[in-house]
VEXFI-802521 format. One record per atom (N, C-alpha, C): residue number from 1; residue in three letters; chain; atom name; x, y, z. Coordinates in Angstrom, 3 decimals, decimal comma. Example, Ala and Ser with C-alpha at 12.3 -4.5 7.8 and 13.67 -1.06 7.14 Angstrom:
! VEXFI-802521
(site 1 "ALA" "A" "N" (13,190 -5,690 7,800));
(site 1 "ALA" "A" "CA" (12,300 -4,500 7,800));
(site 1 "ALA" "A" "C" (13,200 -3,300 7,800));
(site 2 "SER" "A" "N" (12,850 -2,250 7,080));
(site 2 "SER" "A" "CA" (13,670 -1,060 7,140));
(site 2 "SER" "A" "C" (12,900 0,030 7,870));
! end
This chain:
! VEXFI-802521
(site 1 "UNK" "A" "N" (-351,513 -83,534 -135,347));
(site 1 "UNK" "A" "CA" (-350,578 -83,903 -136,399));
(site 1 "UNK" "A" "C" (-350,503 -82,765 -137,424));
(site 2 "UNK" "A" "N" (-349,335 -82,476 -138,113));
(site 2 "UNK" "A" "CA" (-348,742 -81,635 -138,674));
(site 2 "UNK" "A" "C" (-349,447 -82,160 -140,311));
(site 3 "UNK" "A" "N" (-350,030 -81,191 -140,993));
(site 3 "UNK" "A" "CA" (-350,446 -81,582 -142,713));
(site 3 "UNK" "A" "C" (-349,120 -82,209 -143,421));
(site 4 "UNK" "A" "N" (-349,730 -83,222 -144,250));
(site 4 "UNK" "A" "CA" (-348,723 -84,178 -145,121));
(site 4 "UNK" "A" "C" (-348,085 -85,130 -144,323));
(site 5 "UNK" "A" "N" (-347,551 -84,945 -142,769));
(site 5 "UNK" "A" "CA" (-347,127 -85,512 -141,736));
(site 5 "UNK" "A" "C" (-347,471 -86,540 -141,938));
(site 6 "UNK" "A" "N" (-347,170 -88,306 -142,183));
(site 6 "UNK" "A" "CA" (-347,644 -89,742 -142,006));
(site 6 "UNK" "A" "C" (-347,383 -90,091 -140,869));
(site 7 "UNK" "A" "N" (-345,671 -90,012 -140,259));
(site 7 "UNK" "A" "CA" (-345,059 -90,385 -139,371));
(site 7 "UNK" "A" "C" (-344,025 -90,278 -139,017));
(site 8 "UNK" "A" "N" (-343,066 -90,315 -137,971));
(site 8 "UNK" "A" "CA" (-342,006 -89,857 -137,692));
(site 8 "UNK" "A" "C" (-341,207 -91,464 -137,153));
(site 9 "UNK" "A" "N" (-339,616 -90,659 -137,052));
(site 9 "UNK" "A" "CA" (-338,986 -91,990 -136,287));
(site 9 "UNK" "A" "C" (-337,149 -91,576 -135,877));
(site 10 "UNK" "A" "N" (-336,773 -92,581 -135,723));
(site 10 "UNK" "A" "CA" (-335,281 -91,916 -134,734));
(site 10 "UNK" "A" "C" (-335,254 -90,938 -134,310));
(site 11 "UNK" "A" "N" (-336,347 -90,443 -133,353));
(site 11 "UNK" "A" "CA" (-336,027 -89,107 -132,694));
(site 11 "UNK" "A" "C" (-335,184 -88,906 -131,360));
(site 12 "UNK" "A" "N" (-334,477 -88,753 -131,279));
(site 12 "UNK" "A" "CA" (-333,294 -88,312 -130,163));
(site 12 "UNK" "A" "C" (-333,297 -87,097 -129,909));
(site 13 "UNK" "A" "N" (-333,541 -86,939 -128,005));
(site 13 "UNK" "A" "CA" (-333,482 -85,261 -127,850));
(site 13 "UNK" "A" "C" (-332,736 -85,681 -126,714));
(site 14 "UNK" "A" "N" (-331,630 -84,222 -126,349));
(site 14 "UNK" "A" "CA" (-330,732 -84,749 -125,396));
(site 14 "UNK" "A" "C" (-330,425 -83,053 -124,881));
(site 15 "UNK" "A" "N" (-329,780 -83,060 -123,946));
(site 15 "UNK" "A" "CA" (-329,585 -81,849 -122,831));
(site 15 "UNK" "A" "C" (-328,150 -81,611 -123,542));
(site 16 "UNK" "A" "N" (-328,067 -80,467 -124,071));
(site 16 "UNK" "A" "CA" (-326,453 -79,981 -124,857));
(site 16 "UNK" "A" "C" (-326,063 -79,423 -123,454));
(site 17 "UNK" "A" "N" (-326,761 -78,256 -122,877));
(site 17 "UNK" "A" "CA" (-325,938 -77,545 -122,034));
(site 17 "UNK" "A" "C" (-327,397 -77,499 -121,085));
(site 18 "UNK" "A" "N" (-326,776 -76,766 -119,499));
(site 18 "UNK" "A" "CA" (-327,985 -76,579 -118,958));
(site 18 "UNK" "A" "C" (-329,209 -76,141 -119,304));
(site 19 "UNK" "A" "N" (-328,902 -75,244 -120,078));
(site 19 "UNK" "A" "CA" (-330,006 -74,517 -121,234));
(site 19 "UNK" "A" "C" (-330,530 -74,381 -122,607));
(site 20 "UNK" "A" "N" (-329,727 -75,413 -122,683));
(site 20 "UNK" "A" "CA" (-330,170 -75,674 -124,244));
(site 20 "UNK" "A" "C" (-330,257 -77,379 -124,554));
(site 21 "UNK" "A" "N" (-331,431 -77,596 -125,267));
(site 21 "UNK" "A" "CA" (-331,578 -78,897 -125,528));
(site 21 "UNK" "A" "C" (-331,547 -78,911 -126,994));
(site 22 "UNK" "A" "N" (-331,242 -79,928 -127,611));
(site 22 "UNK" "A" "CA" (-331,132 -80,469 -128,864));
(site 22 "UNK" "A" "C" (-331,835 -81,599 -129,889));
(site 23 "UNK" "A" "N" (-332,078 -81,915 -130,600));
(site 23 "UNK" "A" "CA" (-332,468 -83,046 -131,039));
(site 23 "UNK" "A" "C" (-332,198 -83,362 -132,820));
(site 24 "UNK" "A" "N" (-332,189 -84,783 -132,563));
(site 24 "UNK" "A" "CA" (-332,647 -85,187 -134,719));
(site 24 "UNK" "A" "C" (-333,987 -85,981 -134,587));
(site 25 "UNK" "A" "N" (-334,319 -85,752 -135,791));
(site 25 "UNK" "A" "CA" (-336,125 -86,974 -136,384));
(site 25 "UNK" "A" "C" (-336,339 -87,146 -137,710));
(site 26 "UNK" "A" "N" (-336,246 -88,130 -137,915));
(site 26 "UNK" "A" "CA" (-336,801 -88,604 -139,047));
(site 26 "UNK" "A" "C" (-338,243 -88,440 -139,698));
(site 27 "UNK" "A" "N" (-339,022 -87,311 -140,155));
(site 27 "UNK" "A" "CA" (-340,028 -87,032 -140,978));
(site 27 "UNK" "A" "C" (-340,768 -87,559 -141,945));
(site 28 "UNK" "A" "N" (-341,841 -88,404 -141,960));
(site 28 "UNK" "A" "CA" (-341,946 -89,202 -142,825));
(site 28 "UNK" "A" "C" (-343,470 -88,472 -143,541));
(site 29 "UNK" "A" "N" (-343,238 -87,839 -145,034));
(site 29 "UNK" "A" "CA" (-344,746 -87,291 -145,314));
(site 29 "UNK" "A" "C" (-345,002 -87,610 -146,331));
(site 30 "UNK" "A" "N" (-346,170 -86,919 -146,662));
(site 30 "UNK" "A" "CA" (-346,904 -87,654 -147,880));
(site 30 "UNK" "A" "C" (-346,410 -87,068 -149,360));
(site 31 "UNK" "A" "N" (-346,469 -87,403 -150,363));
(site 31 "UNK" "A" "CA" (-345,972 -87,927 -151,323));
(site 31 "UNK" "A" "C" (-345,679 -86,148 -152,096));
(site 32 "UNK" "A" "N" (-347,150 -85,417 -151,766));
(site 32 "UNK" "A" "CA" (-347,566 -84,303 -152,385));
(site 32 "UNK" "A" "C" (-346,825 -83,033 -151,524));
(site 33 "UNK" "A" "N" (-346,872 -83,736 -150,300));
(site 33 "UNK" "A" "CA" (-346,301 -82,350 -149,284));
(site 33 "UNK" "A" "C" (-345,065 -81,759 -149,352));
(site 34 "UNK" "A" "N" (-345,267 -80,656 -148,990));
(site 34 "UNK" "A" "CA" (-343,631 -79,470 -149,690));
(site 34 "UNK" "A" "C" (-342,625 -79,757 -148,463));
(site 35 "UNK" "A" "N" (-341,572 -79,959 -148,561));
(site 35 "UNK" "A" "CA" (-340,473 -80,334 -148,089));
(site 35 "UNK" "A" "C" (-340,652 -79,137 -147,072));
(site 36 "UNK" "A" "N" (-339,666 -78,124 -147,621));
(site 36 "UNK" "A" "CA" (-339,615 -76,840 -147,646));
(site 36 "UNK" "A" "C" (-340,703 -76,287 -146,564));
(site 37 "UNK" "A" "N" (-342,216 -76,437 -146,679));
(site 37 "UNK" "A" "CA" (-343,249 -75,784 -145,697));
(site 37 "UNK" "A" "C" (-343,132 -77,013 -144,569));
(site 38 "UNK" "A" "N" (-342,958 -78,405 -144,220));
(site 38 "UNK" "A" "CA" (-343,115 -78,756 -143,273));
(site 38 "UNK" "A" "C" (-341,970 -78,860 -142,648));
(site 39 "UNK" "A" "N" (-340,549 -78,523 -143,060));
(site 39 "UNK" "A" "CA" (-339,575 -78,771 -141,922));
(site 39 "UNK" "A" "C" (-339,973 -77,280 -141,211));
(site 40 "UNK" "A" "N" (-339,897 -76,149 -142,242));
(site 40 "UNK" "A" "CA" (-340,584 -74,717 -141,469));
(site 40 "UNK" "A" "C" (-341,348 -74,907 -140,495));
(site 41 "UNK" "A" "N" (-342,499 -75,600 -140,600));
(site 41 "UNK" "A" "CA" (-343,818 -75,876 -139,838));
(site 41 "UNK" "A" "C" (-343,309 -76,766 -138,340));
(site 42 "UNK" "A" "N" (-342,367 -77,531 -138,760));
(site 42 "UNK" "A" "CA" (-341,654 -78,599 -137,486));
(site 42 "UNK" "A" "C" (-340,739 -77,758 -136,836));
(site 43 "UNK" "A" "N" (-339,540 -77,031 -137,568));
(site 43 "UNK" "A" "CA" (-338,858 -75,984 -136,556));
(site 43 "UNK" "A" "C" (-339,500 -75,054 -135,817));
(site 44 "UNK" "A" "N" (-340,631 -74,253 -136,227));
(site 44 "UNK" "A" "CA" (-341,128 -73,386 -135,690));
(site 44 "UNK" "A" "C" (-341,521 -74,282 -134,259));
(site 45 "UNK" "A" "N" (-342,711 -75,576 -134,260));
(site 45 "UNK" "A" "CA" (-343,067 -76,188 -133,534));
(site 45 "UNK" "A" "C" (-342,103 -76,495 -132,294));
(site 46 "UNK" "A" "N" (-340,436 -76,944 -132,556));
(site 46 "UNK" "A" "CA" (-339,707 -77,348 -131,781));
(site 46 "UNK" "A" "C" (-338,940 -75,896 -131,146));
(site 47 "UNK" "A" "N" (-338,820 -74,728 -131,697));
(site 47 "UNK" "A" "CA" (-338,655 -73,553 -131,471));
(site 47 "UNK" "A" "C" (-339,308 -72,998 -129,880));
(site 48 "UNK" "A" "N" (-341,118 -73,160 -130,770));
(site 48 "UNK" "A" "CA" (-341,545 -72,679 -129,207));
(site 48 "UNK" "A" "C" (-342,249 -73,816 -128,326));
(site 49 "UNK" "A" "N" (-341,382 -75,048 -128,660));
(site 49 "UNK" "A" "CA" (-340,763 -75,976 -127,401));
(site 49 "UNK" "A" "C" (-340,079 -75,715 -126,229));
(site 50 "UNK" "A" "N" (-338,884 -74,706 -127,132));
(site 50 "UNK" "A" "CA" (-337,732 -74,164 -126,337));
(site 50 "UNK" "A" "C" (-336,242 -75,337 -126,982));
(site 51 "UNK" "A" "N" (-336,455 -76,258 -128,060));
(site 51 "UNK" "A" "CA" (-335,849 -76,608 -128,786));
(site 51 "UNK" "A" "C" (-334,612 -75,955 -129,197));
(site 52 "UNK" "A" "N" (-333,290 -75,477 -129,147));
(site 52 "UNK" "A" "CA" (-332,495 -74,349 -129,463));
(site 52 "UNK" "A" "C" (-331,611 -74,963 -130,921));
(site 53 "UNK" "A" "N" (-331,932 -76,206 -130,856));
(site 53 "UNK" "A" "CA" (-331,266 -76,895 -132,209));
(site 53 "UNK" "A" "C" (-332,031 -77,954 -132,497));
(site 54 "UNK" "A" "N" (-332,210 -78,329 -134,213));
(site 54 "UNK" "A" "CA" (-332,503 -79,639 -134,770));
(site 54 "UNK" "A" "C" (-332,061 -80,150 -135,733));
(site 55 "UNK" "A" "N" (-331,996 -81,481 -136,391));
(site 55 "UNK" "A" "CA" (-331,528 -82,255 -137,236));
(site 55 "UNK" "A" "C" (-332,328 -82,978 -137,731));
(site 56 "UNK" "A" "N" (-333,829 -82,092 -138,712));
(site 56 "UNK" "A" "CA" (-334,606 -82,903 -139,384));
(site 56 "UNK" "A" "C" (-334,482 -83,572 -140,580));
(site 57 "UNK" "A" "N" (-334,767 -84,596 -141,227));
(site 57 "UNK" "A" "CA" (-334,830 -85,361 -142,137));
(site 57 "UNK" "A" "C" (-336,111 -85,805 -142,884));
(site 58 "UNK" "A" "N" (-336,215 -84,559 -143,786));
(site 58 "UNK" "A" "CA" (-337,964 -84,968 -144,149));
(site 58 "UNK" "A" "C" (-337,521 -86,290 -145,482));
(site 59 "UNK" "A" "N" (-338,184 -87,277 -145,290));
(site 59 "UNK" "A" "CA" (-338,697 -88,280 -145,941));
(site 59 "UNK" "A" "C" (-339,745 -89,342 -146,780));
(site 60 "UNK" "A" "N" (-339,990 -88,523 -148,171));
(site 60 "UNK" "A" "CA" (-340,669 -89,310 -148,717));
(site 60 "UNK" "A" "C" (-341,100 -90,974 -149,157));
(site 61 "UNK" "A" "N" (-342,288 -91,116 -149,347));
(site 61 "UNK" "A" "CA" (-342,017 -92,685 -149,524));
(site 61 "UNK" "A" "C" (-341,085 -93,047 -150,554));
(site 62 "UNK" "A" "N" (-340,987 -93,275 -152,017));
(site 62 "UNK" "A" "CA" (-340,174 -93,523 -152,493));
(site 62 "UNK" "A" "C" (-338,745 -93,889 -152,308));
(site 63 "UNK" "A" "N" (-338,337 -92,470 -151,354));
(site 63 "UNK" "A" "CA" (-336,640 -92,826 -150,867));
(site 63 "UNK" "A" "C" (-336,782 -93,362 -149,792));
(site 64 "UNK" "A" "N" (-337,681 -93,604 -148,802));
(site 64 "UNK" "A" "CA" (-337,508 -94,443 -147,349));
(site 64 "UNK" "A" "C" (-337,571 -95,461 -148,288));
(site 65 "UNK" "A" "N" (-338,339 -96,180 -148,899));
(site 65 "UNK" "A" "CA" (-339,081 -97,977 -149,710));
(site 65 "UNK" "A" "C" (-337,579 -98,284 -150,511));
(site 66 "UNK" "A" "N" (-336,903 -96,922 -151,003));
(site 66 "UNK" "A" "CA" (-335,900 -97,781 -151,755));
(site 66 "UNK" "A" "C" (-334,416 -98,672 -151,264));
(site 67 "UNK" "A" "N" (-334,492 -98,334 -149,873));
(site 67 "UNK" "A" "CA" (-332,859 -98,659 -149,341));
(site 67 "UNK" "A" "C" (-332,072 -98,036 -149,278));
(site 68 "UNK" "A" "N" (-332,214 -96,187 -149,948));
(site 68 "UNK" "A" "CA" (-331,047 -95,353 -149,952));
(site 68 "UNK" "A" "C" (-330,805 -94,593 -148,552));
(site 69 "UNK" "A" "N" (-332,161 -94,846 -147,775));
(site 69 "UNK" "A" "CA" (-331,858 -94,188 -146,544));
(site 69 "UNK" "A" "C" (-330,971 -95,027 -145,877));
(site 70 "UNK" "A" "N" (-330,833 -95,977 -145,835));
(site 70 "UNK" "A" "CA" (-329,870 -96,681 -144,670));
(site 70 "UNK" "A" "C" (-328,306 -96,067 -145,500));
(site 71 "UNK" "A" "N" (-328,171 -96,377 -146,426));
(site 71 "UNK" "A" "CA" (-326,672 -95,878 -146,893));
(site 71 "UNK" "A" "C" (-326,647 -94,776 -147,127));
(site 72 "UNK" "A" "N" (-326,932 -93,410 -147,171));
(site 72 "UNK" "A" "CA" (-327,074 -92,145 -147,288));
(site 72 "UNK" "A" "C" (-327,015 -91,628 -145,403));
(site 73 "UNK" "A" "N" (-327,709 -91,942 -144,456));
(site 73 "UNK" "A" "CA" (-327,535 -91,906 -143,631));
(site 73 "UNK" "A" "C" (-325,984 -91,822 -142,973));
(site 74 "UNK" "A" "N" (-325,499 -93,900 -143,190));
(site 74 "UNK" "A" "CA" (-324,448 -93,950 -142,965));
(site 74 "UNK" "A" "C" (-323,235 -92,643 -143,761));
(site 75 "UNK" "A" "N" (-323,677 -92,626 -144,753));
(site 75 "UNK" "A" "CA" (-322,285 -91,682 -145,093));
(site 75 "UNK" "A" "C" (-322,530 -90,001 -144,922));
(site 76 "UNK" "A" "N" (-323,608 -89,915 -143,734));
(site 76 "UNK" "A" "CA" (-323,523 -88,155 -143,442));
(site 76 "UNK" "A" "C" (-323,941 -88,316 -141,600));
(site 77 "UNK" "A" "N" (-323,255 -89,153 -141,073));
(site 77 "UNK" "A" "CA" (-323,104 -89,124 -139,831));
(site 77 "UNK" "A" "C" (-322,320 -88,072 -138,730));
(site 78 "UNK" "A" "N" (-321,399 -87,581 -139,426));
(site 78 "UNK" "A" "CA" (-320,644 -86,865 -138,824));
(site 78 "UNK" "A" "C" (-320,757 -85,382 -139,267));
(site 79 "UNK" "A" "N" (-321,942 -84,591 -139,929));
(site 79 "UNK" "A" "CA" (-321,898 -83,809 -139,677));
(site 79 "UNK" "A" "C" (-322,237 -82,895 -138,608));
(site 80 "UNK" "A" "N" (-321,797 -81,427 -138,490));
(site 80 "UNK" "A" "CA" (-321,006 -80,843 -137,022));
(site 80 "UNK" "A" "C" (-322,259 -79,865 -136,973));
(site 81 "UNK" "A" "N" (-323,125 -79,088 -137,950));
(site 81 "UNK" "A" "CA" (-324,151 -78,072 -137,828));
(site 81 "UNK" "A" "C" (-325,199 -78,256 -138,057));
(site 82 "UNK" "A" "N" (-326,799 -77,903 -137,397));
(site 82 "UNK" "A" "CA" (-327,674 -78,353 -137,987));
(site 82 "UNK" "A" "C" (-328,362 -78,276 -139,421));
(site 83 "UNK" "A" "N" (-328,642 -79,493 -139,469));
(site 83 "UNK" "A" "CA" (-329,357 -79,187 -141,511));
(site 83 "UNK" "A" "C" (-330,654 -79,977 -141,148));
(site 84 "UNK" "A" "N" (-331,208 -79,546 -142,069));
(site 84 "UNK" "A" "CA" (-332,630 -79,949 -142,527));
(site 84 "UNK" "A" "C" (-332,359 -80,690 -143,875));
(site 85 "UNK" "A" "N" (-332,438 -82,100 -143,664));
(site 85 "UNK" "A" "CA" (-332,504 -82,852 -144,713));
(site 85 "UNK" "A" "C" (-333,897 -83,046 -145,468));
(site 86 "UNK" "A" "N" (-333,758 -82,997 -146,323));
(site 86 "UNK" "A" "CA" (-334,821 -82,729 -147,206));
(site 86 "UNK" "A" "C" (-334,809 -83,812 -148,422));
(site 87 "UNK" "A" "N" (-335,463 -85,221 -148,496));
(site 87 "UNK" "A" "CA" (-335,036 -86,198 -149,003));
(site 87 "UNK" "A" "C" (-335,954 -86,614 -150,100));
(site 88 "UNK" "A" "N" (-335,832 -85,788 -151,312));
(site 88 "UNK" "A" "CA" (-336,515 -86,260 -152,792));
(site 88 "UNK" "A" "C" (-335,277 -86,927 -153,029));
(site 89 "UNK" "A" "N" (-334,446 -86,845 -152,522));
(site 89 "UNK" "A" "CA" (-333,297 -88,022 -153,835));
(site 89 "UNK" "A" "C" (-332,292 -87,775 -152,003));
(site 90 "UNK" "A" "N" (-331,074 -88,719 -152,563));
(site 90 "UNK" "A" "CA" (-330,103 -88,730 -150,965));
(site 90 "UNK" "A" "C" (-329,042 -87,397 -151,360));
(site 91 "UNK" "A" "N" (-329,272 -86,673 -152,335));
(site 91 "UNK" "A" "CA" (-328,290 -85,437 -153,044));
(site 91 "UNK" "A" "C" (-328,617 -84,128 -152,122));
(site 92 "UNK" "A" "N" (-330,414 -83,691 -151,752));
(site 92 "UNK" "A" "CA" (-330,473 -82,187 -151,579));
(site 92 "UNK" "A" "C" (-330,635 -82,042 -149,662));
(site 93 "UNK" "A" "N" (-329,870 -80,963 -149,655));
(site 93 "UNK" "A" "CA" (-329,978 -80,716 -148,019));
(site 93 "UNK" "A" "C" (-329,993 -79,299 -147,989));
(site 94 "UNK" "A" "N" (-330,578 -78,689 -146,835));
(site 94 "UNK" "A" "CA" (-330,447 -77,578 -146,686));
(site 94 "UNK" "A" "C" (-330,729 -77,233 -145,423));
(site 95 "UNK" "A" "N" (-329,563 -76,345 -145,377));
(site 95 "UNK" "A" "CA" (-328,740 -76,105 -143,524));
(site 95 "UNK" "A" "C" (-329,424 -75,252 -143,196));
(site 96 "UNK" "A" "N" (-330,002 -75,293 -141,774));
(site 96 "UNK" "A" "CA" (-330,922 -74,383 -140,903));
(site 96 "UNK" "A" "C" (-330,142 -72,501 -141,313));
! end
């Protein structure tokens, strides 16, 4: 297990092309841990997977416990490039 790491969830990995696979996950860490160093720490990980794309969502307790993930979710479904969601509030994201 990855430091700050609690738990993970909706992870979906799927075959884009013969050679390239894809995925999203939901990141769930601890309260103190840097956004910023563990999606780094998780891309690198899914990188030399052979991972060629991801769609992480790091998630603190506060915003999973409050209800904003289910409606914040719903209204960023359709984006087209990967980002690294980064969830102190449902406002900050930042694209691979």
């Amino acid at each position: 297990m990855l430091d700050g790491v609690l738990s993970h969830s909706d992870a979906h990995f799927w075959q884009q092309s013969s050679t390239q696979v894809v995925g999203t996950v939901h990141v769930q860490v601890a309260p103190s841990a840097s956004e910023q160093k563990t999606a780094h720490m998780i891309t690198q990980l899914f990188r030399n997977k052979g991972l060629a794309l991801a769609t992480l969502q790091i998630e603190k307790p506060p915003f999973v416990q409050s209800g904003q993930r289910v409606s914040y979710m719903m209204q960023h479904q359709s984006m087209t490039q990967p980002h690294v969601y980064v969830d102190t509030g449902p406002h900050v994201i930042k694209n691979v």
